[in-house]
VMD Tcl script that draws the C-alpha trace (Angstrom):
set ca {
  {17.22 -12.42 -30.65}
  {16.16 -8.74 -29.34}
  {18.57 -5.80 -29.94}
  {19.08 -2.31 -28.76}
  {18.99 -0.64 -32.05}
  {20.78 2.06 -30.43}
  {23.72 0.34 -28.46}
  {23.65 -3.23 -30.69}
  {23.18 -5.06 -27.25}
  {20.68 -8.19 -26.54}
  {18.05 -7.48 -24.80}
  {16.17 -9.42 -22.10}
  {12.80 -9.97 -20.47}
  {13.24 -7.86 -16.60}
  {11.39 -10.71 -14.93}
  {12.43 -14.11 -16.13}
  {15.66 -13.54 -18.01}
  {14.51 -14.87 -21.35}
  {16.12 -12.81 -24.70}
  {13.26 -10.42 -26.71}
  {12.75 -11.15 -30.43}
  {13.95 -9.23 -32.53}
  {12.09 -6.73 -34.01}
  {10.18 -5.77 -31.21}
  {9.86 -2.24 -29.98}
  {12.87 -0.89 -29.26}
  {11.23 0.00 -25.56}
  {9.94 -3.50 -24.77}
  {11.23 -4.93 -21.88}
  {8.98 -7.97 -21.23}
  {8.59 -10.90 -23.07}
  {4.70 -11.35 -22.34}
  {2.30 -9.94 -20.26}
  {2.30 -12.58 -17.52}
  {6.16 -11.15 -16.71}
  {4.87 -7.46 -16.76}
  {2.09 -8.44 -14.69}
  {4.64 -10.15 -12.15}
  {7.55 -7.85 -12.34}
  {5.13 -5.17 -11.11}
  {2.95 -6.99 -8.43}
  {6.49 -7.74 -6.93}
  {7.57 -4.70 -6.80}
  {5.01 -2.77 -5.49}
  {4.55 -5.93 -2.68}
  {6.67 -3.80 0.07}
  {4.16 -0.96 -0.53}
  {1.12 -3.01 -0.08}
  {2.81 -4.75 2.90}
  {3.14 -1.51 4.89}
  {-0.13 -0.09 3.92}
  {-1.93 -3.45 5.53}
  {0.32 -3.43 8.22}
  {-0.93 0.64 9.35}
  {-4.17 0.10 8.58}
  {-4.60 -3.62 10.20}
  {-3.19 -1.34 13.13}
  {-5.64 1.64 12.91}
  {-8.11 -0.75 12.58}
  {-7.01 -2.36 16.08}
  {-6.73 1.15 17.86}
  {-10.33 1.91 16.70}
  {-12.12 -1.30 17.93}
  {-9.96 -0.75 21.38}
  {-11.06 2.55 21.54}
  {-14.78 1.52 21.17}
  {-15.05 -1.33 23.11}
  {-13.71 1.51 25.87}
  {-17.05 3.75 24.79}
  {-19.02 1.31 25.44}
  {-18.16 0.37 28.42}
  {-18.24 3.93 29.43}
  {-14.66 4.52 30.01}
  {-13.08 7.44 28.56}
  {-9.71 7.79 30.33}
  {-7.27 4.89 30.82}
  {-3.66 4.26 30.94}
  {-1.14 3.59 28.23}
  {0.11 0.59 28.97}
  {-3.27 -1.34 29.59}
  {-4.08 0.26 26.93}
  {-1.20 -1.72 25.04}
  {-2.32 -4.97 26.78}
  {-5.48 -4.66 25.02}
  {-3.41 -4.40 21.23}
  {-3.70 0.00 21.37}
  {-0.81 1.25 19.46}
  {-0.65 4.89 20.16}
  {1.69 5.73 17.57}
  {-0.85 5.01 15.17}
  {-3.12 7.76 14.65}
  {-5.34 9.48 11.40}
  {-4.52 12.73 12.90}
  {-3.65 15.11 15.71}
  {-3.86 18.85 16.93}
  {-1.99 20.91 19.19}
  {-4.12 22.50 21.53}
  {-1.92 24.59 24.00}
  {-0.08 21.87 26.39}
  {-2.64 18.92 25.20}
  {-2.55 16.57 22.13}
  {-5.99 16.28 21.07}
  {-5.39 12.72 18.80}
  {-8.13 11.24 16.53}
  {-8.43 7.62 15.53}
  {-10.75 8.38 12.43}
  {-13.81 9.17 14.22}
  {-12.61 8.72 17.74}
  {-11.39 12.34 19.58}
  {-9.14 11.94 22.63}
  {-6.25 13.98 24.46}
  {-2.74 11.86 25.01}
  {0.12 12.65 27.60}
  {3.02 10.94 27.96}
  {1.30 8.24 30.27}
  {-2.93 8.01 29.69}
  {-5.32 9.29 26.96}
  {-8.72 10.77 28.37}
  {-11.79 12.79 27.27}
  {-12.29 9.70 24.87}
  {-15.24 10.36 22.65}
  {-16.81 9.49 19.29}
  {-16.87 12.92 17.41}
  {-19.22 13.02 14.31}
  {-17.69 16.42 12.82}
  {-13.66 16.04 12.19}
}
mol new
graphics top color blue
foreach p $ca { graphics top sphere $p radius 0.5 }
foreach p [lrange $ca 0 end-1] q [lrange $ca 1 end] { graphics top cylinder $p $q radius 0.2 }
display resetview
């Protein structure tokens, strides 16, 4: 079995429990690479989950936001807005321009109150 050189203690495998042999480095703290591999993927799942969760949802503002373009709409209330899927919390960036928001959705410009965006527009140069 594995020991702590240091502290005499048996050591185990972080993922599945299973004692280290002994003399293995005194760092080791899988027993093969198929635990390492799964030890990490699960903890860095939360991570991942959030990440596809904001951009799924950036994604969804975009395509709202273009589908109003082309149908040559550039102002428009926030909540049809939200009964199309537009979540206006999600945003790649904003500026404060005196009283106005100016809010971008990656290449999509627009100014947001409290109730509407409007002076929607594709801008090339962010």
């Amino acid at each position: 079995m594995g020991y702590d050189l240091k502290t005499k203690e048996r050591r185990y495998c972080l993922e599945c429990g299973e004692p280290l042999d002994y003399g293995d480095r005194s760092d080791k703290k899988f027993c093969s690479c198929g635990c390492r591999n799964s030890y990490h993927n699960k903890s860095h799942h939360n991570g991942r989950v959030i990440k596809h969760r904001v951009n799924a949802a950036l994604e969804r503002n975009h395509d709202v936001l273009g589908k109003l373009l082309r149908m040559g709409v550039t102002a428009m209330s926030l909540v049809d807005l939200a009964q199309m899927g537009f979540k206006p919390e999600y945003i790649t960036s904003f500026i404060k321009r005196g009283t106005r928001t100016e809010c971008h959705c990656y290449d999509m410009r627009y100014y947001m109150t409290p109730t509407r965006i409007f002076s929607l527009e594709r801008s090339y140069l962010l």
